[in-house]
N, C-alpha and C positions, 0 to 999 in steps of 0.2 A: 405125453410121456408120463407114465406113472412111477413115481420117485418112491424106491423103497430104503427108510428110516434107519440109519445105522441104529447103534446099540446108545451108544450117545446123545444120538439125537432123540431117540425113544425115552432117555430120562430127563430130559429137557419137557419134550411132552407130555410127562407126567406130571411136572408140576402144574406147568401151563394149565392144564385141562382139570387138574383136580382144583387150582383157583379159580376157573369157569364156575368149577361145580357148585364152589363155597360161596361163590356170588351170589349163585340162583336161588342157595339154601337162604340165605341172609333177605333176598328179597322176597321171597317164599311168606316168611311172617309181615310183610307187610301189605300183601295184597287182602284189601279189607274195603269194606264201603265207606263211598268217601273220599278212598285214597287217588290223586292223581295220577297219569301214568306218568305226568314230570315231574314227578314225584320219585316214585320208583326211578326212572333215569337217573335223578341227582345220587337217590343213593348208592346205584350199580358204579357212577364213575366215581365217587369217594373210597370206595372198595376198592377197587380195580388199582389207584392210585396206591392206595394204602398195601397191596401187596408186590407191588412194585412193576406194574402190568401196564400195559396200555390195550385202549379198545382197538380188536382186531374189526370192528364196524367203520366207527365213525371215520368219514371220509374214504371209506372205498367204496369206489365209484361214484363216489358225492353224498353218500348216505350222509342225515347231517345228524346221526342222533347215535349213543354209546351201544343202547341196547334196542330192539325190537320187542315193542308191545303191542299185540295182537291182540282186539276183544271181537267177542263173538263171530260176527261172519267174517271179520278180518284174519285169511288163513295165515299168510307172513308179512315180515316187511312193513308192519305197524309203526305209524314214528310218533312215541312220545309226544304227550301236548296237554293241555290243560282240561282233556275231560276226567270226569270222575268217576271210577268204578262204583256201579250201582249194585243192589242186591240182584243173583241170578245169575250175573255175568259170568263170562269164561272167558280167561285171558291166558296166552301164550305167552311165556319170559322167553328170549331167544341173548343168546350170551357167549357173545366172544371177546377175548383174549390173545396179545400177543404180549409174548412171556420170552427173554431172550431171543427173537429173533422166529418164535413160533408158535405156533396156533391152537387155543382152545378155542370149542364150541358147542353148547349145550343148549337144548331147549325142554322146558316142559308146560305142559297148560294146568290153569289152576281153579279152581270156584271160588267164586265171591259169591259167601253166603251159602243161604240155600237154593242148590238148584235142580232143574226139573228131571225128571227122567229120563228123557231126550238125551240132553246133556251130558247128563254122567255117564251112561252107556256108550256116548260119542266118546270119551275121554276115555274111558273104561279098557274099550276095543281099540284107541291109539294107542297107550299107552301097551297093551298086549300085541301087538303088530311089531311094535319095536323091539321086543325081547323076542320074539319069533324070528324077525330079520337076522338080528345076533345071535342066534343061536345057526342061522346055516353061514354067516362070517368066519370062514377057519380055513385054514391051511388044503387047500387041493379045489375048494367050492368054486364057484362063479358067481361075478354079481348077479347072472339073472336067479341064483335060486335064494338070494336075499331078495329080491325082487320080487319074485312070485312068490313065498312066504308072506310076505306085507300083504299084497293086494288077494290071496286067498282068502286068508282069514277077514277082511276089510269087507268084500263085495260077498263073503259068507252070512255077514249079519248086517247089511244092509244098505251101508254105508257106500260112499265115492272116493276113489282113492285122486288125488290129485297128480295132473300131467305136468303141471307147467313148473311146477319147483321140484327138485331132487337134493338127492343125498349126492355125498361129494368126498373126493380124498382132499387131505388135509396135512398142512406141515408149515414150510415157510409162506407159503400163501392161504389166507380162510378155504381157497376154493382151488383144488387141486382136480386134476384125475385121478381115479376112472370118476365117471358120474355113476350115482349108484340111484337109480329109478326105485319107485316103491309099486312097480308093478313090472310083468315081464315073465320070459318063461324059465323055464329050468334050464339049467346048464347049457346056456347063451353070457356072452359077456367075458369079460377078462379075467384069466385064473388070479385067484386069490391066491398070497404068497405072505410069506413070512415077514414085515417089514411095511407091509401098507399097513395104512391108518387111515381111516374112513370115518366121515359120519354120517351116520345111517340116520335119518330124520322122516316119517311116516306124517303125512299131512293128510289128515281127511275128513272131508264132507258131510252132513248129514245130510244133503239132498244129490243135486248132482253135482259133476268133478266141475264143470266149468268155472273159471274166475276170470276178473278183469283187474287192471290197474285203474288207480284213480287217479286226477290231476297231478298229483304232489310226483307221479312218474314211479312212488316206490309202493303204496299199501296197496296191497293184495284181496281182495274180497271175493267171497260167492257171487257169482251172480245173479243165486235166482237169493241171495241173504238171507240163508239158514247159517246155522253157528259151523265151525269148523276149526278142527283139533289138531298141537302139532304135539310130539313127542321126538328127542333126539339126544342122543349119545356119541360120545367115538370112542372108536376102537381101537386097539392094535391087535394084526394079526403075528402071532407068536406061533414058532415051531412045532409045540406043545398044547397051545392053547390061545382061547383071545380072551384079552384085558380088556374091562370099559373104562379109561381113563377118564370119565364126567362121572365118574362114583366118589361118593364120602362114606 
């Protein structure tokens, strides 16, 4: 059942989701060589604490870590640990929040240092995926044409869009319905309506979509381990118009 957000509950989620944001922005300046990803964890949950939040991560479903740090072929679901971000690297911050009783969730990928070509263009074209996804997010649409927006532009310039993790509505639980796919066709899927809140999250490949889990049951990786980009925001759909509540 897809739960749509009273007026109420929608200013609740804005705070929620803009302390997401402020997290990501805080941990943003620290992603540097060198720096551990249990590193970054310690200071995501001093934040989190400090605005009066708790991690909408740690322990669902057993996750045992605040945030999710993803480097290079690691697409989600990275757990924090004592390696060190080297020069080159590309790391995903994935960041949630529960805030009164509801959910923020943000993700974006960052360089460490200088890096290749590859790379940036991988990041370049997620990060563009995702503003294309939100831009067909509104009032009357369907998730499949958020859907097929992403994987157009995605498999336009090269790239693999990823199958096995999606976008998701969001409120008192991190993972709500509808599931919102980053691939898919046009005006397939459930009408978008005034009052959902979605996070539209574009995870992709520079080789191909496939990935596997590793032991630990949670990190996510390419298979054939090329680097892989995620990018995400939520949204509310408004009568008028959509908000990205993961904005500062």
């Amino acid at each position: 059942m897809i739960m749509l957000k009273s007026r109420d509950e929608i200013a609740i989620l804005r705070i929620g989701n803009r302390i997401a944001a402020e997290i990501l922005n805080v941990l943003s300046k620290e992603v540097k060589v060198g720096v551990t990803t249990l590193e970054l964890e310690k200071i995501a949950e001093c934040e989190i604490k400090k605005r009066g939040a708790i991690s909408a991560f740690k322990g669902y479903n057993g996750y045992p870590a605040s945030i999710c740090t993803s480097v290079n072929e690691v697409v989600v679901h990275g757990i924090p640990s004592y390696r060190k971000l080297e020069e080159g690297d590309i790391i995903s911050l994935d960041i949630g929040v529960n805030y009164k009783g509801y959910c923020g969730d943000v993700s974006e990928t960052f360089a460490v240092g200088k890096i290749n070509e590859k790379k940036r263009k991988l990041m370049d074209v997620t990060k563009k995926a995702l503003y294309l996804g939100i831009n067909e997010a509104k009032d009357g649409n369907r998730v499949g044409d958020i859907s097929n927006a992403v994987q157009t532009f995605v498999e336009s310039n090269g790239f693999s869009v990823v199958r096995d993790f999606v976008g998701h509505g969001i409120g008192k639980s991190v993972h709500e319905e509808p599931q919102v796919p980053n691939f898919g066709k046009k005006e397939q899927g459930p009408r978008l309506k005034p009052g959902m809140v979605l996070a539209i999250e574009p995870m992709v490949n520079l080789g191909c979509l496939d990935v596997e889990i590793l032991k630990d049951g949670w990190t996510a990786v390419t298979k054939d381990k090329l680097p892989s980009a995620h990018f995400e925001h939520t949204v509310v759909i408004l009568e008028d118009k959509t908000e990205i509540l993961t904005q500062i």
